[in-house]
C-alpha positions in Angstrom: 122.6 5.8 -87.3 123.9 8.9 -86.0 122.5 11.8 -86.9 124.2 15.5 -86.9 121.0 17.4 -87.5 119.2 15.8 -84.9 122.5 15.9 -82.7 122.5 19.5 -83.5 119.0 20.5 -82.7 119.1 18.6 -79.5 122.4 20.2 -78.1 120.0 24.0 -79.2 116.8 22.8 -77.3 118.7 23.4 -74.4 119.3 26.9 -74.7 116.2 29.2 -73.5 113.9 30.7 -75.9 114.8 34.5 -76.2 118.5 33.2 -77.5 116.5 30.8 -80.1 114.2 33.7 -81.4 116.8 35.7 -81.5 118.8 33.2 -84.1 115.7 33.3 -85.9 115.9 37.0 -85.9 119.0 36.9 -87.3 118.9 33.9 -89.7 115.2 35.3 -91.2 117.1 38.7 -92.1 120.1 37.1 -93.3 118.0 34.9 -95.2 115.6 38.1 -96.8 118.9 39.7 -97.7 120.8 36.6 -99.5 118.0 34.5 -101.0 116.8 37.2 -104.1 114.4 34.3 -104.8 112.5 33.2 -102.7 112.7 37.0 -101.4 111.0 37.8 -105.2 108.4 34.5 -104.1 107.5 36.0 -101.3 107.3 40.0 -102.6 105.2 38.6 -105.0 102.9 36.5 -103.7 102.0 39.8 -101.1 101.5 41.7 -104.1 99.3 39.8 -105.6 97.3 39.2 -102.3 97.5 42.5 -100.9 97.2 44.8 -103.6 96.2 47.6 -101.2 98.7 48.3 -99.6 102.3 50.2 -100.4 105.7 48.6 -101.5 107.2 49.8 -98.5 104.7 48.0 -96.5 104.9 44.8 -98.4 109.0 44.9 -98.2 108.2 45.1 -94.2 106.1 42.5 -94.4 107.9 40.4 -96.1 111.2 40.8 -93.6 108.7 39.8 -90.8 107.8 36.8 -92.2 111.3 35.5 -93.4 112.3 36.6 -89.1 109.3 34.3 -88.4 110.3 31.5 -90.8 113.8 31.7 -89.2 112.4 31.4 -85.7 110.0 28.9 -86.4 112.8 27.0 -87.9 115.1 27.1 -84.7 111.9 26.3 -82.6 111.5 23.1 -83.6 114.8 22.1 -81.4 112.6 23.1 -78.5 109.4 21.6 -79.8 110.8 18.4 -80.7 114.0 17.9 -78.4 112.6 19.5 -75.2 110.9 17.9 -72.0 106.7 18.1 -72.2 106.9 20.3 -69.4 108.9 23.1 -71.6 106.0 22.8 -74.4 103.4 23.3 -71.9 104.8 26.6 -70.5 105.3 27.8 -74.0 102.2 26.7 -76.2 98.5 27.7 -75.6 95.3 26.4 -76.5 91.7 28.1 -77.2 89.1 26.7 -78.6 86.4 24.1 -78.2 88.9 20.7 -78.0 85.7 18.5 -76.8 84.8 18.2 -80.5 87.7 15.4 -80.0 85.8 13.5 -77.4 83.5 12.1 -80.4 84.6 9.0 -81.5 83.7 9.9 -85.7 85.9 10.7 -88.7 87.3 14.4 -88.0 89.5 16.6 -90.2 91.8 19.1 -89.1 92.2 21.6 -91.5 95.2 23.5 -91.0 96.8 25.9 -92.7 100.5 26.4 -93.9 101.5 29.1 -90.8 104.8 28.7 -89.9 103.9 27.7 -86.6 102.5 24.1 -88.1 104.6 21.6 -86.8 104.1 23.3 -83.5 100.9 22.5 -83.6 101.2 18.8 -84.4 103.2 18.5 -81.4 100.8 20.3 -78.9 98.0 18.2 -80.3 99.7 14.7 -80.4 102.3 15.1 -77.2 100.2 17.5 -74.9 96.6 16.5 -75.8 97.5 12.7 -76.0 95.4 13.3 -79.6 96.6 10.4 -82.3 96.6 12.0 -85.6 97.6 11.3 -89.4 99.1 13.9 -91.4 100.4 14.2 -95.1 104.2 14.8 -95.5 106.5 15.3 -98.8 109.3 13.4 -98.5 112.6 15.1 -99.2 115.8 14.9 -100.6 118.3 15.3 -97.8 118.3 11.7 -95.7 119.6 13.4 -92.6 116.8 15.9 -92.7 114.0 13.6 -93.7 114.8 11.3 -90.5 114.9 14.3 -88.0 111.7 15.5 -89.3 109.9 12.3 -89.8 111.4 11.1 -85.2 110.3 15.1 -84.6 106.9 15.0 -86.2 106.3 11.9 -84.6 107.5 12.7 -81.0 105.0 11.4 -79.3 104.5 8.0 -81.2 101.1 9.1 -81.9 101.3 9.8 -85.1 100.5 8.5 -88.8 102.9 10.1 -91.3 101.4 9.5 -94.9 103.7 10.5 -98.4 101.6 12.7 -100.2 102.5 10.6 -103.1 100.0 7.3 -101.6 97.2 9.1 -102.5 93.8 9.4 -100.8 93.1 6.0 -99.8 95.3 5.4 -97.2 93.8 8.4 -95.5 90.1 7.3 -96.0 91.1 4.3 -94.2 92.6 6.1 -91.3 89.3 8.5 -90.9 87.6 5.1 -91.0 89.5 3.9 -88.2 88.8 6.8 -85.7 91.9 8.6 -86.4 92.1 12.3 -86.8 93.6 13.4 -89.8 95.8 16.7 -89.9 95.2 18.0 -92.9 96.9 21.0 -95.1 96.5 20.9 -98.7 96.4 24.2 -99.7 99.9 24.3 -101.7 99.9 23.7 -105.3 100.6 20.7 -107.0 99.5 21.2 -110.5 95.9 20.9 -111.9 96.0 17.4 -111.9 92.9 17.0 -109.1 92.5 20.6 -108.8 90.4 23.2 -109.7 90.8 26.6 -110.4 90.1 28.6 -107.1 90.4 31.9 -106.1 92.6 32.5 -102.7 92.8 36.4 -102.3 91.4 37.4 -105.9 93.8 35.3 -107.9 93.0 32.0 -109.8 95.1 29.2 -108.0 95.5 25.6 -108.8 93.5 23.9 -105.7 93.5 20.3 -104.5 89.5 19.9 -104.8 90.8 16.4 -102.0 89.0 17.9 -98.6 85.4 18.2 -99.8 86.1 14.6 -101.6 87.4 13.4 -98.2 84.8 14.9 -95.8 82.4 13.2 -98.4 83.6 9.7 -98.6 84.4 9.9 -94.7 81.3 11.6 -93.7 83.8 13.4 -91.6 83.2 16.5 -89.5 85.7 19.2 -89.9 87.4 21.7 -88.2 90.3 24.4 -88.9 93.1 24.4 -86.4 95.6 27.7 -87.0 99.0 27.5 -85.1 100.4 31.5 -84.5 103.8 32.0 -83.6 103.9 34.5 -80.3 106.7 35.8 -78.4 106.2 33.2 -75.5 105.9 30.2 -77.5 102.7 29.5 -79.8 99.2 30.0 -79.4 96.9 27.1 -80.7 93.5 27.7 -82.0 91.0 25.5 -82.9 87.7 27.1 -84.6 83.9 25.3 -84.3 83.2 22.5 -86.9 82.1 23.4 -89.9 78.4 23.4 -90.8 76.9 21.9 -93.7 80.0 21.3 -95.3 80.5 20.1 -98.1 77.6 20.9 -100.4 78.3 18.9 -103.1 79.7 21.0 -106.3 83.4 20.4 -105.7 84.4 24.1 -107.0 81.6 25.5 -104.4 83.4 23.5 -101.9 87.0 24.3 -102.4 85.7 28.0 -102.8 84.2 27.5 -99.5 88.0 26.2 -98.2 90.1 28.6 -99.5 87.9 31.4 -98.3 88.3 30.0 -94.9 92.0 30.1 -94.8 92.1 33.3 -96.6 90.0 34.7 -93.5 92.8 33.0 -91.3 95.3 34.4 -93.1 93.9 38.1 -92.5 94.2 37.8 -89.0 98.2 37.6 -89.0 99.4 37.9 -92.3 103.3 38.0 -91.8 102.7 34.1 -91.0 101.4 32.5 -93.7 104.0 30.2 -95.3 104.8 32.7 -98.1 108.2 31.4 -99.2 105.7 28.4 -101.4 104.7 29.4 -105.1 101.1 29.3 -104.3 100.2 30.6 -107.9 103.0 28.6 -109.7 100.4 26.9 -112.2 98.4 29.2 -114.3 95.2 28.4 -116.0 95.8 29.1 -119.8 97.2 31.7 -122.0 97.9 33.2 -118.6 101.8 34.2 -117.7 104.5 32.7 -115.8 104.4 35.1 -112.0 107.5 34.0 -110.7 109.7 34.6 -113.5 113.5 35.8 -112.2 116.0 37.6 -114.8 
């Protein structure tokens, strides 16, 4: 079936990088300046996370994460059109990569940065890793197909619909596979619990300490950083002593670790979600629009 998006994106992996980022450039400030909401998501969510600092510096922040999301966006022609030896001159690795020289269960935590699917592809094409990793399935066909043959370039890879629950991804940490893992959206309180991510109360997916426990899986948090000469992929030590064993102790314990992730670079979290979009009760609505 032909495919225009993918047609599209393979016909812009050709064109070098600094033209790319610069459509992202542009795209990300057309984007901050057209879209009033999901330019009052993102004001808000900084708000509420950075509290400290000015609105001026929050408005600037915000415009350099929407630039970001649009060259992130335009990236993936490159990172999921282009020969292997264009991703290895543009994406990096540091960190500790033996822990994947262990046969056992292992969890890679990662974040929503924008620079995600990059690194899903520098793990599964350039590291020769297999992985699984959770998707949401979406609404445009054409879309949904590019994404699924991108994300799974390298023929290495397990997508699983968020919607099939946990146990198809017990069974692939049984199996040896690594599992790519990045559940810090909100999906309701159904299987949450209330958990604080920079101060405020946020509906939490309690699934990683439940999955680490039933696996007896080690984990590990992998953050993907957009730079100007590609991406830069880190990958932190394994956790220790994780998880304790009191589910709101443990998600704690996660969303403080991506908080401390997100401190490092702020302008690339994946603001654009509505992070705090369930409220515990008798508390408002934050994302109202007039």
């Amino acid at each position: 079936m032909f495919n225009p998006v993918t047609r599209c994106m393979q016909v812009l992996s050709l064109l070098p990088l600094p033209v790319l980022r610069w459509l992202g450039w542009l795209s990300g400030h057309v984007f901050f300046r057209v879209s009033a909401r999901r330019r009052n998501v993102v004001l808000t969510n900084l708000r509420l996370c950075f509290e400290q600092l000015s609105e001026d510096r929050l408005r600037q922040l915000a415009k350099e994460h929407f630039v970001l999301l649009g060259q992130s966006l335009w990236d993936r022609a490159w990172l999921w059109h282009a020969p292997p030896h264009v991703l290895n001159q543009r994406l990096r690795f540091n960190g500790d990569f033996d822990v994947f020289q262990d046969s056992g269960p292992l969890i890679v935590l990662a974040p929503h940065f924008v620079g995600l699917d990059a690194g899903g592809v520098a793990m599964t094409l350039l590291k020769q890793i297999p992985m699984a990793c959770v998707y949401v399935p979406l609404s445009n066909k054409y879309v949904q197909d590019w994404m699924m043959q991108g994300r799974n370039r390298s023929s290495r890879v397990r997508l699983v619909a968020r919607n099939e629950g946990a146990q198809p991804l017990l069974q692939i940490l049984r199996e040896g596979m690594r599992l790519h893992y990045s559940p810090d959206m909100d999906f309701g309180i159904q299987g949450a619990v209330w958990s604080d991510f920079f101060g405020v109360s946020a509906a939490t997916t309690n699934s990683l300490p439940r999955l680490v426990k039933l696996s007896r899986a080690r984990i590990c948090t992998l953050v993907t950083r957009l730079t100007p000469a590609g991406y830069s992929i880190e990958l932190g030590p394994l956790w220790q002593s994780y998880p304790q064993g009191d589910l709101q102790a443990d998600t704690d314990a996660m969303n403080k670790e991506i908080e401390a992730r997100v401190k490092e670079s702020p302008a690339q979290y994946y603001w654009v979600h509505k992070r705090f979009k369930t409220r515990p009760p008798g508390q408002p609505e934050l994302y109202r629009w007039q």
